[in-house]
C-alpha positions in Angstrom: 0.0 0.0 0.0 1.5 3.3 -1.1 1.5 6.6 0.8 -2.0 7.1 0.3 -5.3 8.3 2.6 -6.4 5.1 4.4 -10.1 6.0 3.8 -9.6 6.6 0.2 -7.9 3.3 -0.2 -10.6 1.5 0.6 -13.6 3.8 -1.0 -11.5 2.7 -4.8 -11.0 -1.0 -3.5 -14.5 -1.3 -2.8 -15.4 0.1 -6.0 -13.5 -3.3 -8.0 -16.9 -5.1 -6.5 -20.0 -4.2 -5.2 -21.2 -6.3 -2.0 -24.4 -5.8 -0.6 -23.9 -4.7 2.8 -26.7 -4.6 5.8 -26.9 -1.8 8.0 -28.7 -2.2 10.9 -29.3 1.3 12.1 -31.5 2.0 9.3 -33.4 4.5 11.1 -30.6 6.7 11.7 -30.2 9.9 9.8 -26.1 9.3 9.7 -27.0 6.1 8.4 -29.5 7.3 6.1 -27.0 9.6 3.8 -24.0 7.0 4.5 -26.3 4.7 2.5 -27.6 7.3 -0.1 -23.8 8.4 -0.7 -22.5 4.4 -1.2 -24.9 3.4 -3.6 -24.5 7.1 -5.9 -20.8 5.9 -5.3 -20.8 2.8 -6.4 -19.4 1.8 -3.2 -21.9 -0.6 -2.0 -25.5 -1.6 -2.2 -26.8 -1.1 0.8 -29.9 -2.6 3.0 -31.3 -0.7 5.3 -33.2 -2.3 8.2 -35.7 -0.5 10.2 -39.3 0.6 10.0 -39.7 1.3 6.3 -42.2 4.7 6.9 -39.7 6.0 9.5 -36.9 5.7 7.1 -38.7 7.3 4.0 -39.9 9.9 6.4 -36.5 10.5 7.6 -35.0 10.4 4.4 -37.3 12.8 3.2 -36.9 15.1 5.9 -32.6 15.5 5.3 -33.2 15.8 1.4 -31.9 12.3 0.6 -32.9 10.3 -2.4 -33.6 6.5 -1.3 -34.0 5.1 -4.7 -32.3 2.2 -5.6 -31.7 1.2 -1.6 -33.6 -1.6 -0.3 -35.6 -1.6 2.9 -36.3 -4.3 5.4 -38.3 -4.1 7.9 -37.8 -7.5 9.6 -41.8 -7.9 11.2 -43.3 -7.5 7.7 -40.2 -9.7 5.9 -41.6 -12.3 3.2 -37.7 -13.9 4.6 -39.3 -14.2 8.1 -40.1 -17.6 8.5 -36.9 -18.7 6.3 -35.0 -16.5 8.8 -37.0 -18.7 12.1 -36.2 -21.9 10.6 -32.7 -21.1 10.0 -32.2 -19.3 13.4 -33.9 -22.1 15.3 -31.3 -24.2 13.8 -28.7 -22.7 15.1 -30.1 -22.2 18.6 -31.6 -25.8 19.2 -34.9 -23.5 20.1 -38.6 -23.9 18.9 -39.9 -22.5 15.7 -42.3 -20.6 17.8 -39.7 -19.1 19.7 -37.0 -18.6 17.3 -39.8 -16.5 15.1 -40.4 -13.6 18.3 -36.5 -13.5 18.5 -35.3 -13.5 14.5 -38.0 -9.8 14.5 -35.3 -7.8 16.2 -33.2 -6.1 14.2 -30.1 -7.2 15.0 -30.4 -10.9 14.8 -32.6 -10.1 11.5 -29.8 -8.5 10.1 -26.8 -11.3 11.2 -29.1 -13.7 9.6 -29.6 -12.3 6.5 -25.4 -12.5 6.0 -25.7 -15.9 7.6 -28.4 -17.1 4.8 -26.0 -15.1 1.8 -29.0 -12.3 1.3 -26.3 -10.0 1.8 -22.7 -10.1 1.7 -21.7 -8.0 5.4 -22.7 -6.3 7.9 -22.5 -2.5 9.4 -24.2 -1.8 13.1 -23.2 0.2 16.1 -24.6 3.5 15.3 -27.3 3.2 17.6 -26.7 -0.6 19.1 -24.1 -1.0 21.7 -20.7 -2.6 20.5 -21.1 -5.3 22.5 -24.9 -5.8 21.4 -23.7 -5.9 17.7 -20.7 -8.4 18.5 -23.0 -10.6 20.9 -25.3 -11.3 18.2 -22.5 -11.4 15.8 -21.1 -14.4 17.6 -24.6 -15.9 18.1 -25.3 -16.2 14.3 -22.4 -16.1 12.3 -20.0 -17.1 14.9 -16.4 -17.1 15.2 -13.9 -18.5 12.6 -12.9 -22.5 13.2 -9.5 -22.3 14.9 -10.1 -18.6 16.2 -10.1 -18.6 19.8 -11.4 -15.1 20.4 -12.8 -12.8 17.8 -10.9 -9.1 18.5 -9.9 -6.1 16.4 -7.3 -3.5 15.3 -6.9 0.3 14.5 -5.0 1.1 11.6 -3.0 4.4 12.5 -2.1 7.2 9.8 0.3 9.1 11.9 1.4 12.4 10.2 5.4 12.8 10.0 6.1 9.5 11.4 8.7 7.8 9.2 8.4 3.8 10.1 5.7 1.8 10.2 4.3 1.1 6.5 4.7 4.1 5.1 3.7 6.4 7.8 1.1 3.7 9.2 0.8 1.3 12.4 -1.6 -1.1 13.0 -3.0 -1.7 16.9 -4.2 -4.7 18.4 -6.8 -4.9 20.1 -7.6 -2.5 21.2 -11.2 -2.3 21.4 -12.6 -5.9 22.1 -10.4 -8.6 24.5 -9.7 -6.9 27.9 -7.2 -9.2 29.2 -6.1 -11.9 26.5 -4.0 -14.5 27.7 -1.2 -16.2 25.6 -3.1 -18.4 23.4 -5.8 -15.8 22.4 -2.6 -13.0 22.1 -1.5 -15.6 19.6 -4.6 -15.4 17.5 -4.7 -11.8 17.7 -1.7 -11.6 16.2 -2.0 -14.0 13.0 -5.5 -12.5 12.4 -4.1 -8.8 12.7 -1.3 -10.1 10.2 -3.4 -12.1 8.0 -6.0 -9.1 7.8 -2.9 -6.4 6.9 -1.5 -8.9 4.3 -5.2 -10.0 2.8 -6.9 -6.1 3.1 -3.9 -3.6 2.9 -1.3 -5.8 0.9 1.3 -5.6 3.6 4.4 -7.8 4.5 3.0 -8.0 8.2 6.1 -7.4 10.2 4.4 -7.9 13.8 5.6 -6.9 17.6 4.7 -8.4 20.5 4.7 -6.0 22.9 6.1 -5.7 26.6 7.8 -3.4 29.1 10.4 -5.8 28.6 12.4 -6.3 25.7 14.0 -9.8 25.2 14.3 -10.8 29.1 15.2 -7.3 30.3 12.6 -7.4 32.9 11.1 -10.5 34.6 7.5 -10.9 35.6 4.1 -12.9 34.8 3.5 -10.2 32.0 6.3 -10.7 31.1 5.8 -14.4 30.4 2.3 -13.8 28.6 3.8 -11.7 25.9 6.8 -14.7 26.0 4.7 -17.8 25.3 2.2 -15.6 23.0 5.1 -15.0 21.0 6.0 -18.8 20.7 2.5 -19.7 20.0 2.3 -17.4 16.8 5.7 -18.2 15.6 4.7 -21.8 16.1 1.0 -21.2 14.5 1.9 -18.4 11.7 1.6 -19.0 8.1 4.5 -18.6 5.3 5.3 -15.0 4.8 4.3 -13.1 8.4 7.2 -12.4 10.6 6.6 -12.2 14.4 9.0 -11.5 17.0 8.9 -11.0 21.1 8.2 -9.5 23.6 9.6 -6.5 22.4 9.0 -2.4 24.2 7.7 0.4 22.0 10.7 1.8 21.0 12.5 -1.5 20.0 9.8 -2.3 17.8 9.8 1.2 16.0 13.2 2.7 16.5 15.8 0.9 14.5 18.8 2.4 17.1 17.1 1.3 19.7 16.8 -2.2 18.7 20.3 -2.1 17.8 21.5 -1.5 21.1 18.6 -3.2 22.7 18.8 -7.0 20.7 21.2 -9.1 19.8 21.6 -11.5 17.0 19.1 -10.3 13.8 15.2 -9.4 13.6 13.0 -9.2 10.8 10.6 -6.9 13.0 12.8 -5.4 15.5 13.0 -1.4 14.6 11.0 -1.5 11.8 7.3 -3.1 12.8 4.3 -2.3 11.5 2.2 -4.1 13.3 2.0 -3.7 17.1 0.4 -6.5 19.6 -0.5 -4.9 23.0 -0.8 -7.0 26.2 -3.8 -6.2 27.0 -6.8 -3.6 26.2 -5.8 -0.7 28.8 -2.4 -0.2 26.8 -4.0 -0.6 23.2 -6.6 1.7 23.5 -4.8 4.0 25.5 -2.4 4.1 22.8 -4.4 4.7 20.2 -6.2 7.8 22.0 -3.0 8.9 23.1 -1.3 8.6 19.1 -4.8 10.5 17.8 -5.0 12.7 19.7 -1.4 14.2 20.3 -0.4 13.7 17.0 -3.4 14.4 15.0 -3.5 10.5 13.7 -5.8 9.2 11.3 -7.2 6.2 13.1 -9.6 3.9 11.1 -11.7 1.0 13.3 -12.4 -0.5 15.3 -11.9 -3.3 12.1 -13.4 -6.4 13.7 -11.9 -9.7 12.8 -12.0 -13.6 13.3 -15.9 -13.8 12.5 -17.1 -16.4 9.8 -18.9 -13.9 7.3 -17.5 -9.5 7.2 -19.0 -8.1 10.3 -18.0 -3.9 11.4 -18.4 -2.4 14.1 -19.0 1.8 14.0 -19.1 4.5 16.9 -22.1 5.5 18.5 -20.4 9.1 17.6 -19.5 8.1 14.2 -19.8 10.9 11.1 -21.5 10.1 7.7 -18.0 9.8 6.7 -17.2 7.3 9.4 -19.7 5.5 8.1 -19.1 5.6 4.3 -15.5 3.9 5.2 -17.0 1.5 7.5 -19.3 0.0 4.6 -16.3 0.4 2.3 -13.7 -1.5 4.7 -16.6 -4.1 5.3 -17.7 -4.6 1.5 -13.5 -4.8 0.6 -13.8 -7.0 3.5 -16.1 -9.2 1.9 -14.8 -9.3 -1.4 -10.9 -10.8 0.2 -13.9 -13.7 2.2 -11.9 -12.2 5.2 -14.6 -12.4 8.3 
């Protein structure tokens, strides 16, 4: 990927192929023009779900033109009883049962993916986070293999000369609070799988520590140790992982000089950074947007069977365009 607006790269990408992404915050006015905007694009085809009247309404009130843009409203769906039968399925629950839960929004949505009506799926503009990843998990599920679904941030950090071209990617730094080693493991081949499949990088991923090859000893210590072993030990061809490894070891190529001996193809020139846990990832993401006036695109969420994004609760219409367009590129690479 060449020294090029994150957002951008992935409003062209999307372009190659149009997926037909759900968006389960139909109602919302954000999500409204977001929709109107990717469809006069040719970004996406989007699917709104919510009360069809209350959209159009809505729609009409802002100035936006609907046409083209499908509406569902789940409770009036001709899919409905498809949807019950599949969903009831899944859940080992009655028919009955399964019809008074797959009406909600959010596990309408999820099953539509589930069933290949649509290609992905956009929610968190009004749901919670962890009400869109809950019902994720419920009907798509989690990737055979994957022990813990999670995400990253990828950081477009003005000035900064390392990374890939000027750009870091954190992990996770939004989903796992405390991930022990075998789930930091995963995190890390997902995150590197995901940079090499969506942004065409040579992942060169850190695991990070306040320690930097045994400098320090201490059960945190020996996380970021055996997580590091595990990923070597599980990584495909063509990702290169090395640990546990402080900040400026990873970045700084002087530093790891004086700091490591022997050769690293990560050391001083990462671009993919593994935090311990989620008080020091999403602490340093805040801290890198906001004191250095970083771009900083996600939470990307990963590890899920079928595309699945997460957005803000604060998000812009523009937050949202580049949510559909990272989750239809998403789609297109099968990366869940």
């Amino acid at each position: 990927m060449e020294k090029e607006d994150v957002l951008d790269f992935f409003l062209n990408e999307a372009k190659k192929e149009i997926k037909r992404i759900v968006l389960l915050d139909g109602e919302d006015e954000r999500v409204i023009q977001a929709s109107h905007l990717a469809l006069s694009d040719n970004i996406a085809q989007p699917i709104l779900i919510g009360k069809k009247e209350r959209i159009m309404d809505k729609a009409k009130q802002i100035g936006v033109d609907l046409n083209g843009i499908e509406i569902v409203e789940p409770i009036a769906s001709n899919r409905l009883s498809y949807y019950s039968k599949l969903y009831s399925g899944i859940r080992g629950i009655s028919s009955l049962l399964a019809e008074k839960i797959v009406k909600k929004p959010l596990i309408f949505g999820a099953l539509m993916v589930q069933a290949g009506d649509a290609d992905g799926i956009v929610g968190g503009a009004i749901y919670t986070s962890a009400e869109f990843i809950a019902a994720i998990q419920l009907v798509i599920g989690v990737r055979k293999g994957v022990s813990v679904p999670s995400s990253f941030f990828i950081m477009d950090i003005p000035g900064f000369k390392g990374g890939e071209n000027g750009k870091l990617i954190y992990a996770d730094a939004a989903f796992n609070p405390d991930p022990n080693s075998e789930e930091l493991a995963d995190i890390a081949i997902m995150t590197a799988l995901s940079a090499k499949m969506l942004l065409g990088w040579h992942p060169r991923v850190a695991m990070l520590s306040f320690s930097t090859k045994g400098s320090a000893a201490h059960p945190k210590v020996d996380k970021v140790i055996r997580a590091t072993e595990i990923a070597k030990s599980k990584a495909p061809p063509g990702i290169d992982i090395d640990g546990e490894l402080q900040a400026d070891a990873a970045l700084v190529s002087e530093v790891a000089k004086k700091k490591i001996k022997g050769e690293s193809a990560v050391a001083g020139k990462a671009n993919i950074l593994i935090f311990p846990d989620l008080d020091s990832a999403n602490i340093a993401y805040k801290l890198t947007q906001w004191t250095t006036n970083a771009g900083a695109y996600g939470p990307i969420l990963q590890g899920f069977n079928k595309p699945a994004s997460d957005l803000s609760r604060g998000a812009t219409v523009k937050d949202i365009l580049g949510v559909i367009a990272i989750c239809a590129v998403k789609s297109q690479k099968n990366i869940g």
